[in-house]
BALOBA-1460 file (C-alpha; in Angstrom, 3 decimals):
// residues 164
<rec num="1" residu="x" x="87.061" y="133.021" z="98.407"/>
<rec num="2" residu="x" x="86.674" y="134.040" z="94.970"/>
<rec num="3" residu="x" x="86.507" y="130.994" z="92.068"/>
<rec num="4" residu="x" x="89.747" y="130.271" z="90.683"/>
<rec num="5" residu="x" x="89.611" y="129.528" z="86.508"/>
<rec num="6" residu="x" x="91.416" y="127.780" z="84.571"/>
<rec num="7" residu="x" x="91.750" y="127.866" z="81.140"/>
<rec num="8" residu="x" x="93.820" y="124.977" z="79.131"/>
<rec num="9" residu="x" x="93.640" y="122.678" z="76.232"/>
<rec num="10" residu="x" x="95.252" y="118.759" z="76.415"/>
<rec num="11" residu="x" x="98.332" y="118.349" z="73.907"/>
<rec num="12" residu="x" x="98.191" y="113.946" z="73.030"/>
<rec num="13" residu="x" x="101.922" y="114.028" z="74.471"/>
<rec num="14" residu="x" x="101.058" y="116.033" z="77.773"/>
<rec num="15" residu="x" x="97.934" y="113.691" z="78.464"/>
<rec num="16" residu="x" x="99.479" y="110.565" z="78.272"/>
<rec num="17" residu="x" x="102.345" y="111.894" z="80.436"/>
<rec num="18" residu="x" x="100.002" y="113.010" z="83.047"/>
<rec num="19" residu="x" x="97.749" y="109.713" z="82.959"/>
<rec num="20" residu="x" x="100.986" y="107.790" z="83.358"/>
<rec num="21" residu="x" x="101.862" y="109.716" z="86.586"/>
<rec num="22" residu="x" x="98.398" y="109.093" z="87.871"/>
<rec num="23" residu="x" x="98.802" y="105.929" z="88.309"/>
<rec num="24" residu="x" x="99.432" y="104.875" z="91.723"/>
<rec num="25" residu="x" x="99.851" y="101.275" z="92.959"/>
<rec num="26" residu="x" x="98.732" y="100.294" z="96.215"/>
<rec num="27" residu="x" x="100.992" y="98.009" z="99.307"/>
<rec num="28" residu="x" x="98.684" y="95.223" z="98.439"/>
<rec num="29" residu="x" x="99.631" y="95.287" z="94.419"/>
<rec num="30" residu="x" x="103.052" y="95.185" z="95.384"/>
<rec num="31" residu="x" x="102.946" y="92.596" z="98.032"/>
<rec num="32" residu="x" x="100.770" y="89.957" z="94.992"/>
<rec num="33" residu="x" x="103.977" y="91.523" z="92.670"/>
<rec num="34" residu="x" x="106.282" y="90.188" z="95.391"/>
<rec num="35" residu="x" x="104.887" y="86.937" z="96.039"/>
<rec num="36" residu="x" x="104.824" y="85.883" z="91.871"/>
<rec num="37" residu="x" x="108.006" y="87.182" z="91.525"/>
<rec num="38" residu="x" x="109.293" y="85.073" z="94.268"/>
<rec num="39" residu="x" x="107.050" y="81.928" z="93.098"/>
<rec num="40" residu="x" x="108.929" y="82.961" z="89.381"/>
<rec num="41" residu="x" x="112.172" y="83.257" z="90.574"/>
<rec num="42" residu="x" x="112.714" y="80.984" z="93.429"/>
<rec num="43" residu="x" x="110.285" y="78.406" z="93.229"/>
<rec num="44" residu="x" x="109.602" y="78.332" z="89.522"/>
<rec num="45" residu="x" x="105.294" y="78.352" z="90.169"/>
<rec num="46" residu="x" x="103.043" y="81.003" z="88.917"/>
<rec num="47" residu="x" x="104.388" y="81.307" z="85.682"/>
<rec num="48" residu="x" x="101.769" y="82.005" z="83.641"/>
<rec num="49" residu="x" x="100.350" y="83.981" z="86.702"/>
<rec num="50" residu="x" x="103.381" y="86.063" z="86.522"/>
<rec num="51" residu="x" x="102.808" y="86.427" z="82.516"/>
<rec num="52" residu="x" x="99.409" y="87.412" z="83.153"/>
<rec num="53" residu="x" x="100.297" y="90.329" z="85.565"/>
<rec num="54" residu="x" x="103.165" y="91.651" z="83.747"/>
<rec num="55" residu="x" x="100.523" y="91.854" z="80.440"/>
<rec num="56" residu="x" x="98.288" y="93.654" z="83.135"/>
<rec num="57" residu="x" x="100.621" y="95.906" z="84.300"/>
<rec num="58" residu="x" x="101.845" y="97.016" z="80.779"/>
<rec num="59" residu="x" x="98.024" y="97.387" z="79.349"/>
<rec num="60" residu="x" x="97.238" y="99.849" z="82.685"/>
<rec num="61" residu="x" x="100.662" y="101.979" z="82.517"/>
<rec num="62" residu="x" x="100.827" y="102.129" z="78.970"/>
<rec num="63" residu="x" x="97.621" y="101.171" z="76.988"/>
<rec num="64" residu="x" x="94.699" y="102.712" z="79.235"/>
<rec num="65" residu="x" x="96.453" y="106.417" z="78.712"/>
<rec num="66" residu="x" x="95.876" y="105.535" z="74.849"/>
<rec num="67" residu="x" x="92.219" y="104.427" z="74.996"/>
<rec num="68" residu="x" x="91.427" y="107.596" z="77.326"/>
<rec num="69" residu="x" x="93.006" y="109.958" z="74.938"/>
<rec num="70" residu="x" x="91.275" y="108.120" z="71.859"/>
<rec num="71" residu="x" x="87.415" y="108.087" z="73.399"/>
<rec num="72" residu="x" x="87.120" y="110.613" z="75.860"/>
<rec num="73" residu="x" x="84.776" y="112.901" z="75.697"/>
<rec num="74" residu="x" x="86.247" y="116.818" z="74.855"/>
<rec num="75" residu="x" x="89.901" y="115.339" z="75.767"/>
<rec num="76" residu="x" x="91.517" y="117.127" z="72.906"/>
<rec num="77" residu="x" x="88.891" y="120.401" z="73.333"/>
<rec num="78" residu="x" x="89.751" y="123.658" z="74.899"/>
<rec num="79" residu="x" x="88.275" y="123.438" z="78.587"/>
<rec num="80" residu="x" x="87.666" y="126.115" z="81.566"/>
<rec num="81" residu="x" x="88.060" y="124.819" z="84.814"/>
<rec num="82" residu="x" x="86.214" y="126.628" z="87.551"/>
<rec num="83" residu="x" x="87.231" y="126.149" z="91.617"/>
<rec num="84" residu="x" x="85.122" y="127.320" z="94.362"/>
<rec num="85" residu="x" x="83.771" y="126.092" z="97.745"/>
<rec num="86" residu="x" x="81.092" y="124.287" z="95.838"/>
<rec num="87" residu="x" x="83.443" y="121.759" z="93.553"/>
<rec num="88" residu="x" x="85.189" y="122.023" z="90.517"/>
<rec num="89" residu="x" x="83.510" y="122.719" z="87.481"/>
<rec num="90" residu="x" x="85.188" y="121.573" z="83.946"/>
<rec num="91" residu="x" x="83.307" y="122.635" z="80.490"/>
<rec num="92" residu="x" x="84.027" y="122.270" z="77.379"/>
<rec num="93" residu="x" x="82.162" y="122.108" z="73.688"/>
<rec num="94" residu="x" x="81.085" y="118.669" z="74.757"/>
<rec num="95" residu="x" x="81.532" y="118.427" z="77.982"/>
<rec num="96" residu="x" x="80.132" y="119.802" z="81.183"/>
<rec num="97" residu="x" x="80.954" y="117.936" z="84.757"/>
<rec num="98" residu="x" x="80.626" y="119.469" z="88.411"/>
<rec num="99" residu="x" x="82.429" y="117.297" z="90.993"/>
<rec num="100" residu="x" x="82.052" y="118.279" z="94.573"/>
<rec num="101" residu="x" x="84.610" y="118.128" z="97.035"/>
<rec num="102" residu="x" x="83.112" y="115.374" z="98.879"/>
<rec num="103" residu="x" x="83.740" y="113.139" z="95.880"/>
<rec num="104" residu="x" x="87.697" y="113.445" z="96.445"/>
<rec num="105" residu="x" x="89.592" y="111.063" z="98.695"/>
<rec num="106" residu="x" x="92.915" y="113.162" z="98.691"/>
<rec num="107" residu="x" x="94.711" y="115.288" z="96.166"/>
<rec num="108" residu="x" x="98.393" y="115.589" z="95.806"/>
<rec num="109" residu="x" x="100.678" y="117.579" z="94.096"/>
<rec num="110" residu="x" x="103.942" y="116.367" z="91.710"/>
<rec num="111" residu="x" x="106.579" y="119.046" z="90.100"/>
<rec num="112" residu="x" x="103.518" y="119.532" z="86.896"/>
<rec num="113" residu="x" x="100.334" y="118.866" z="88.291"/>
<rec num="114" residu="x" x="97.540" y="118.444" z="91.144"/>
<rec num="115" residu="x" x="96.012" y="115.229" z="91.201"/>
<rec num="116" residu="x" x="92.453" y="115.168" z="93.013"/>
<rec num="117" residu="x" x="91.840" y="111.314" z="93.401"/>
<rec num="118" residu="x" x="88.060" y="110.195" z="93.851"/>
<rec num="119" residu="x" x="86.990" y="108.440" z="96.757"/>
<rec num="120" residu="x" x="86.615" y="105.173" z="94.925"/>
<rec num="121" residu="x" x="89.903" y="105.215" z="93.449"/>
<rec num="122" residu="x" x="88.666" y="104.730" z="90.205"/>
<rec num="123" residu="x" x="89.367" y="108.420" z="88.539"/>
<rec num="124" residu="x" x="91.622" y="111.370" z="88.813"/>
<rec num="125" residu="x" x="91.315" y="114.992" z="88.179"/>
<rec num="126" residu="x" x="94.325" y="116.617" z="86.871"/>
<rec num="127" residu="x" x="94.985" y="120.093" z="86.970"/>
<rec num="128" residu="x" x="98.777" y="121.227" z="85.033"/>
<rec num="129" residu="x" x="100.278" y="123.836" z="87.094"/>
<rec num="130" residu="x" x="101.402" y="125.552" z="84.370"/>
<rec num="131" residu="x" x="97.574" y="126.311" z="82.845"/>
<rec num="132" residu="x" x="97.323" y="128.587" z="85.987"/>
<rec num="133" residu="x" x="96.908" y="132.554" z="85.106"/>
<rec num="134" residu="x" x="99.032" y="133.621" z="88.098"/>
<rec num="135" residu="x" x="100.729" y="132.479" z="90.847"/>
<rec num="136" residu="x" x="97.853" y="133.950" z="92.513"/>
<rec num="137" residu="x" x="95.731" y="132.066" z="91.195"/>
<rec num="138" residu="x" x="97.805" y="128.726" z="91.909"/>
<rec num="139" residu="x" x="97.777" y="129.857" z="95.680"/>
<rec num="140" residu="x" x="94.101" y="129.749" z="96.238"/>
<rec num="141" residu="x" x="93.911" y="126.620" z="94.303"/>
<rec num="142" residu="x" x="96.114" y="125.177" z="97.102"/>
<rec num="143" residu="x" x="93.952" y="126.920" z="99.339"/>
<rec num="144" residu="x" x="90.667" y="124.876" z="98.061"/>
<rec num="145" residu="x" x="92.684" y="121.500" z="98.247"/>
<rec num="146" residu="x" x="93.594" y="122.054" z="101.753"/>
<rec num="147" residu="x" x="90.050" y="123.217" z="102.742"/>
<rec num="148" residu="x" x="87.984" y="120.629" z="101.302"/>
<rec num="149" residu="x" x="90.470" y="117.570" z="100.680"/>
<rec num="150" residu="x" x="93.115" y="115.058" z="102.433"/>
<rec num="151" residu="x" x="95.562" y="117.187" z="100.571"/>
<rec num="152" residu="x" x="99.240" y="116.046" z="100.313"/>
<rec num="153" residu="x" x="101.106" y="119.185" z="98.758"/>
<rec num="154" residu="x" x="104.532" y="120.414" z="98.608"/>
<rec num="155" residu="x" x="105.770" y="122.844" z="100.630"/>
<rec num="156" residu="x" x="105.577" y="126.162" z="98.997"/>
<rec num="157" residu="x" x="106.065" y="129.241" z="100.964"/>
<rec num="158" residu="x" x="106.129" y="131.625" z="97.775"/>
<rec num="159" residu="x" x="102.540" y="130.714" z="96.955"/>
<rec num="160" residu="x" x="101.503" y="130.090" z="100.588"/>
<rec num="161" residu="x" x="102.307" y="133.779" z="101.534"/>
<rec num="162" residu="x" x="100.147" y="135.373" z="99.135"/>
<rec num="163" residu="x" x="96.765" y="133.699" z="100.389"/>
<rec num="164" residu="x" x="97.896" y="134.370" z="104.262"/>
């Protein structure tokens, strides 16, 4: 299949939004949520445990966003995004990365954007759905994810029917 590119630019607003939605919290974050809120509420322990996550929780949803869009490197830059069999390729003035597919976990796919989440859990690729040329273009994008990752799309028949 032909490489798919991608040609977009962050906006601060957009960035943060997206880096918000990234965020996913696991069964076991929710069960330690569960048990200090129970210890809070119930049995008045874990107080300052409790205090502790909540100023966690708030620096993670809200804060990190912030410090990603302040110090990353070519954030604010125009980019080109290239997809192929090989990876994804993302270049801009200051940046040049090539991630292969093997480095993904699973990507999944929200009304806006394509997440591709690493295999360590510790970064996510975003792609915006609007940044894509054509619908065309969007289709064999969805046709990479399914090939090469644990992809977790919407259904789509409009875009699925022009790759088939």
């Amino acid at each position: 299949m032909e490489d798919v590119i991608v040609e977009s630019q962050w906006e601060r607003k957009e960035f943060l939004h997206a880096q918000r939605r990234a965020v996913r919290f696991s069964y076991v974050d929710f069960v330690i949520f569960g048990i200090i809120l129970v210890g809070l509420v119930v049995l008045q322990y874990f107080f300052w445990l409790g205090v502790a996550f909540a100023v966690f929780l708030v620096a993670y949803y809200l804060v990190l966003p912030i410090t990603r869009w302040n110090v990353g490197v070519g954030v604010e830059e125009p980019r080109r995004t290239i997809v192929n069999d090989e990876g994804i390729s993302i270049e801009s003035s200051s940046l040049s990365v090539k991630l292969v597919w093997s480095r993904f976990k699973k990507s999944t796919e929200t009304s806006e954007f394509y997440f591709l989440i690493s295999k360590k859990g510790n970064s996510t690729t975003i792609i915006r759905k609007r940044t894509f040329a054509s619908d065309y273009d969007q289709a064999r994008f969805r046709a990479f994810l399914l090939d090469h990752t644990n992809a977790q799309l919407r259904t789509n028949r409009q875009l699925d029917d022009l790759i088939t």
